[in-house]
N, C-alpha and C positions, 0 to 999 in steps of 0.2 A: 536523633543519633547522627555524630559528625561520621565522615568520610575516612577517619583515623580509626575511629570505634568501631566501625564496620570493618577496616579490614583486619584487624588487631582480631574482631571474632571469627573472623573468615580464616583467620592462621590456626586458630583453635582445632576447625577440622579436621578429619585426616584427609591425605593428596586424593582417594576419588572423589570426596564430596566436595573437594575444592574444585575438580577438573570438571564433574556437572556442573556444578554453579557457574566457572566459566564458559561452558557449552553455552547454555541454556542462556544469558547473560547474553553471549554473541548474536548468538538466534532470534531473541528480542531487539537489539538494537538491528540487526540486518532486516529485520522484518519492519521494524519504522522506517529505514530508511527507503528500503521499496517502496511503500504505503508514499510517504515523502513524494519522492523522484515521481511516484505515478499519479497525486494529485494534482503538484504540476503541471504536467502533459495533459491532462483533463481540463484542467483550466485553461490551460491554451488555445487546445483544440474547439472546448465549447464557445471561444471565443471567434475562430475561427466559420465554426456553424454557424453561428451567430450572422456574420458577415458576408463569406462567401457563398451566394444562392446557388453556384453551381451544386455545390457540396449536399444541397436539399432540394435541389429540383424533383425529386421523386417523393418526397413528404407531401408532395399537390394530392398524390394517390391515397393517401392515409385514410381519407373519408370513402372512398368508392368501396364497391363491394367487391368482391372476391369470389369468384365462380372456377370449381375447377372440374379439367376439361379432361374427360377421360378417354 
């Protein structure tokens, strides 16, 4: 279905089901775009871990045990 044919059925509806469809429409792309912008930032930053040992100097602790002291 072309981009003309969809809107030509989307005129068909009446204005609520057009105003959900473009909710709901909005909400999907603002939610990729998030998802987007914060894989990003993830990429970066594991790149970041990656490199910078300050940033994991406490990952040495990973293997020790854990005793907690009451």
């Amino acid at each position: 279905m072309s981009t003309m044919e969809i809107i030509k059925e989307i005129e068909k509806l009446p204005v609520t089901e057009r105003l959900f469809l473009i909710e709901q429409t909005l909400k999907k792309i603002r939610s990729a775009a998030v998802y987007d912008q914060m894989t990003l930032v993830a990429e970066d930053l594991a790149d970041e871990y990656r490199t910078n040992k300050e940033l994991t100097v406490f990952s040495n602790l990973d293997l020790e045990d854990f005793y907690e002291t009451r």
